[in-house]
C-alpha positions in Angstrom: 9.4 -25.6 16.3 7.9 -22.2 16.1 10.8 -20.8 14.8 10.6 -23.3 12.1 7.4 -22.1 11.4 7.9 -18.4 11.6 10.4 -19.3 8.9 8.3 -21.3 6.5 5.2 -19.2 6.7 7.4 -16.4 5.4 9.1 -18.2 2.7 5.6 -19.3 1.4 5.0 -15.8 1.1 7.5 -16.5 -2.3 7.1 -19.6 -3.4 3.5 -19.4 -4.3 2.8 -21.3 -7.4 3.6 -19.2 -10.8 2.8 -21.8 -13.5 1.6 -19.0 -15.5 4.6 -16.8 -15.2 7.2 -19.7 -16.1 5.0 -20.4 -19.1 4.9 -16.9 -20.3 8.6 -17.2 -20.0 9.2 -20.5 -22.1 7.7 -18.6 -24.7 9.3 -15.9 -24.7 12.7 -17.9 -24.8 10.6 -19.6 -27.9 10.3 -16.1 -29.7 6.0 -16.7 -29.6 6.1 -13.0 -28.3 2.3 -12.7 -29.4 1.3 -15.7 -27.1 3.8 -14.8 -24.1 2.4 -11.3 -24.0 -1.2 -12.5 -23.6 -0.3 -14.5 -20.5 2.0 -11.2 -19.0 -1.0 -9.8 -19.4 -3.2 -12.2 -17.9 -1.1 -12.1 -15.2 -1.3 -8.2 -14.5 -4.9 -8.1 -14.6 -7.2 -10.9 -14.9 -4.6 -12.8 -12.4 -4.7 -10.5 -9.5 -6.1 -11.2 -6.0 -7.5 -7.9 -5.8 -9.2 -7.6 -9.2 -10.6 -11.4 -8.5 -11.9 -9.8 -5.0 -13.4 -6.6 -7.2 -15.0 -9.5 -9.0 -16.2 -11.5 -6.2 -17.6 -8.1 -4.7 -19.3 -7.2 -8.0 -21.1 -11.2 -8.6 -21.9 -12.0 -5.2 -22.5 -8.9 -2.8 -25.9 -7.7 -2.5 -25.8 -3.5 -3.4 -26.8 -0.8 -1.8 -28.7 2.4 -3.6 -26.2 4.3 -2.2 -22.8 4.6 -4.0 -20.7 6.3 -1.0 -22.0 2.9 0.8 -21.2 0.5 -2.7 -17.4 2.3 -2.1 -17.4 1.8 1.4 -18.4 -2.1 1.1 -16.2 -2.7 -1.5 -13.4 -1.5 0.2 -13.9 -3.3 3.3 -14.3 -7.0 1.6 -11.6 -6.0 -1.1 -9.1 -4.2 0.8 -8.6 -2.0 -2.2 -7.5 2.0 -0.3 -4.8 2.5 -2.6 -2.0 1.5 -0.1 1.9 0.7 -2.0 5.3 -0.4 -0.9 7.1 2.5 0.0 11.1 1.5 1.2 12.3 -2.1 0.9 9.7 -5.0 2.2 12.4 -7.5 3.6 12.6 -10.5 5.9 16.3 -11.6 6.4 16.0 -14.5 8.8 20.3 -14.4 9.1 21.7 -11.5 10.4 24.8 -11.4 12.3 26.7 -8.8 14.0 30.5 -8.9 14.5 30.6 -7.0 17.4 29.6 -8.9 20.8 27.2 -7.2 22.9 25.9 -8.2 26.5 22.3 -7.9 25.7 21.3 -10.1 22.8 23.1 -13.5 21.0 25.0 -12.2 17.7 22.8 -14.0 15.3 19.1 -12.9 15.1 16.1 -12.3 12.3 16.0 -8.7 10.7 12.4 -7.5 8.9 11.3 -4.1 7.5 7.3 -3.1 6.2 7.1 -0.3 4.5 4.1 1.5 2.8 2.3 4.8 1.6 -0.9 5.8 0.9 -1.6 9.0 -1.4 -3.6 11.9 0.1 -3.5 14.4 -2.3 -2.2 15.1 -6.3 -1.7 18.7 -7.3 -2.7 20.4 -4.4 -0.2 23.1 -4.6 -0.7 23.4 -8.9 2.6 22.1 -9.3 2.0 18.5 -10.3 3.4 17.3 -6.5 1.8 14.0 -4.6 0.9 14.3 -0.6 1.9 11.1 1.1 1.2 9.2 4.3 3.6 6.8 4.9 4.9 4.1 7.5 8.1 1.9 7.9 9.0 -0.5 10.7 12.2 -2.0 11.1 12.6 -4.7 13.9 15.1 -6.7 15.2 14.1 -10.4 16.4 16.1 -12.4 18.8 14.6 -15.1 17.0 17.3 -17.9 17.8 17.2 -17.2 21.5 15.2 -18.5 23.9 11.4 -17.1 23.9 12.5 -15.1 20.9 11.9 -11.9 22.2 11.8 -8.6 19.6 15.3 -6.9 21.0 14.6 -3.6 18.9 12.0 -1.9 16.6 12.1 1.2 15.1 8.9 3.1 13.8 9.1 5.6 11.4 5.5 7.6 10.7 5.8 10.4 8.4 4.0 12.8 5.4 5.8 14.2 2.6 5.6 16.1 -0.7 7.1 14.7 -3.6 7.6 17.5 -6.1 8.4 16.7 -10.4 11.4 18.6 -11.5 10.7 19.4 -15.0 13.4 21.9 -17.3 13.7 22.3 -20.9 16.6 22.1 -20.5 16.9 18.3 -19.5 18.8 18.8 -16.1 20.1 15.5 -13.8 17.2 16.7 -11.5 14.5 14.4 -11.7 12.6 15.5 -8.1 12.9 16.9 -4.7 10.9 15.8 -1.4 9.9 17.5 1.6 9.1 15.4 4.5 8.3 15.6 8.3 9.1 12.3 10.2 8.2 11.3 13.4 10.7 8.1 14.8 10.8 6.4 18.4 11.2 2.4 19.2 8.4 2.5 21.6 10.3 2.0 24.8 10.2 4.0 27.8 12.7 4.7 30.8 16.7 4.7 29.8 15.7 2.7 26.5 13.6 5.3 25.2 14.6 6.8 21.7 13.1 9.3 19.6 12.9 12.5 17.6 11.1 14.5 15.1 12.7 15.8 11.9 12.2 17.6 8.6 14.0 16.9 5.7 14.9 17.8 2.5 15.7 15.2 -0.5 17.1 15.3 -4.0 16.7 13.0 -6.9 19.1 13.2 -9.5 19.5 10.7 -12.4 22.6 9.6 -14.3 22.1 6.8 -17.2 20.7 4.1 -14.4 22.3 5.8 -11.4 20.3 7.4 -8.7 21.9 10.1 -6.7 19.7 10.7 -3.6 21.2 13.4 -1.3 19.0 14.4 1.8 19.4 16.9 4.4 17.3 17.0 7.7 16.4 19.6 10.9 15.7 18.0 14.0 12.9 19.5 15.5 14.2 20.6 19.4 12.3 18.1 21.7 11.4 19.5 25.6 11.8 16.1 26.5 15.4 15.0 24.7 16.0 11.2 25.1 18.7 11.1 22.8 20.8 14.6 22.7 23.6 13.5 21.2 21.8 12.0 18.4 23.5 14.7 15.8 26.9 13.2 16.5 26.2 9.8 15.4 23.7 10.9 12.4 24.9 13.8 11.4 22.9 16.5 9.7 22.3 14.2 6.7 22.8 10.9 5.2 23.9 9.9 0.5 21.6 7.6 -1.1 23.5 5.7 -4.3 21.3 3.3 -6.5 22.7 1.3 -9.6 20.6 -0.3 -11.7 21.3 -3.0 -14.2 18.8 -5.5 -15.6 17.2 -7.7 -12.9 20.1 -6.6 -10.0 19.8 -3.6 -7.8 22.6 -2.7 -5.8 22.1 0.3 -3.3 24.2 2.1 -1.0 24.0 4.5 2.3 26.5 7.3 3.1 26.6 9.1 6.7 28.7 10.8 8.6 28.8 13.7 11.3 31.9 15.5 8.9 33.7 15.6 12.6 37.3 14.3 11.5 39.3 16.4 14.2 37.5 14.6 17.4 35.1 11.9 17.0 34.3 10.9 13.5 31.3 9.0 13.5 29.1 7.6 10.4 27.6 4.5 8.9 28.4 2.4 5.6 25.0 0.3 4.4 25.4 -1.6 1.0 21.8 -3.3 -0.1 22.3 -6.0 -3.4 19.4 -7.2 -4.2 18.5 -9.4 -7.3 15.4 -11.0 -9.1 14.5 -14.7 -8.7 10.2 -14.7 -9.0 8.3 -12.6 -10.4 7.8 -9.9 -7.5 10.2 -11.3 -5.3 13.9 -10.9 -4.3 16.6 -12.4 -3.1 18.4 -10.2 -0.5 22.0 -9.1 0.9 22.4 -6.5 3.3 26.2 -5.2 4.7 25.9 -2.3 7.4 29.1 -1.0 8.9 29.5 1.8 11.9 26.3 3.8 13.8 23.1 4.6 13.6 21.4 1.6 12.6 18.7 1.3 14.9 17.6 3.9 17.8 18.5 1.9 20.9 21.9 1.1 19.4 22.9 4.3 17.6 25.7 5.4 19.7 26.9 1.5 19.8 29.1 0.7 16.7 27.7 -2.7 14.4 29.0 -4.7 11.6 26.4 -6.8 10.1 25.8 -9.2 7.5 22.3 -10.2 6.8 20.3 -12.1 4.1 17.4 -13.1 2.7 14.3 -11.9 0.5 12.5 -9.0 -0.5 8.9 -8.5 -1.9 9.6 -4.8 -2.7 12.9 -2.8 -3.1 
């Protein structure tokens, strides 16, 4: 029954009621553009949680005469630090890998949470934003018995994101420096990890993203993983295609080592709009590297399900 309820507690999480969003809609669909943009509207500002929290905070909370204290209260009962979804917000309660492996049943739940929280803006003059930012990917043996967590990967890191701006109207959009910290936590013989900087490109072609990125692993006293470069590579190609409601993304990597032991990964993301704020989900991963404990172990996986950022 629990995992009945893990299940249902996360597709609440979508279904929430959005009377005023269909509404807005019908209109629309009616041509009363006037009276459907009111209730768009309504529902980016006068509708949200966290400005009817700013509210409550501002009716109901007794002040202080201090305003560094007013902030700091108002904070705390609003939850309002600026934080945003950084990669894809997922649960896919179906995913299945082709390949048998000993450890773990073929079928099991996939999730990712993923945010950032801005630091700094134009710190170095040239218009750049300073990041904080945190993704988790676990893997949940969620149809086995005591459904134990098989695998998570945690993935800490701070970056510069740096506007690329030309008279000249170039492809370039803007470039990211990051340093990245990842491990899954474990210790003894399942202990993964290591420390990287990289480099990343965004280039723009009508609604096609071209996202090359180029990393340096940072040498590591205590090496857990040393082979790690010939199943990653030096590098991975980030493709994103755009049209209307349906986003469909795909990830390139390989180690370039065709004469020996060619190794890489194939990772196709569709995605496509059904709520407002919420996603429907397909994900297709093919070859190594997916997580840490298996990136030397060769997947094929299909998974589905839904998305509250992409």
């Amino acid at each position: 029954m629990k995992k009945i309820y893990s299940l249902l507690f996360f597709a609440s999480l979508i279904f929430a009621n959005n009377n005023v969003l269909k509404e807005a809609q019908d209109l629309e669909k009616q041509r009363k553009y006037k009276e459907a943009n009111a209730l768009y509207k309504k529902l980016l500002q006068k509708d949200s949680i966290t400005n009817k929290q700013v509210t409550f905070f501002k009716e109901n909370i007794d002040k202080s005469k201090d305003k560094e204290t007013n902030l700091s209260m108002q904070q705390m009962l609003t939850s309002s630090f600026d934080i945003y979804p950084y990669k894809a917000n997922y649960f896919l309660p179906f995913s299945y890998d082709l390949k048998d492996k000993n450890d773990r049943e073929n079928a099991e739940a996939k999730f990712q949470i993923s945010f950032k929280k801005p630091i700094s803006y134009d710190f170095f003059s040239l218009n750049e934003s300073i990041n904080l930012a945190y993704t988790q990917t676990s893997f949940w043996q969620i149809y086995k018995d005591s459904s134990p967590f098989r695998e998570t990967n945690y993935k800490p890191e701070i970056y510069a994101l740096f506007p690329y701006k030309n008279l000249d109207h170039t492809a370039l959009k803007a470039y990211k420096l990051s340093l990245m910290h990842e491990s899954n936590g474990q210790g003894g013989n399942k202990s993964r990890s290591w420390n990287k900087l990289y480099l990343e490109g965004f280039f723009q072609v009508d609604n096609i993203f071209i996202m090359p990125q180029l990393w340096y692993r940072i040498p590591d006293s205590k090496d857990d993983n040393p082979d790690l470069y010939k199943y990653y590579g030096y590098g991975e190609l980030n493709l994103a295609y755009v049209y209307k409601q349906n986003l469909l993304k795909v990830k390139l990597r390989n180690n370039f080592n065709f004469s020996k032991e060619n190794k890489g990964l194939v990772q196709i993301d569709y995605s496509f709009a059904f709520r407002k704020n919420a996603f429907a989900y397909l994900q297709l991963s093919s070859g190594y590297g997916e997580s840490l404990i298996d990136y030397d172990k060769e997947i094929n996986r299909i998974s589905f399900g839904i998305s509250l950022s992409r």
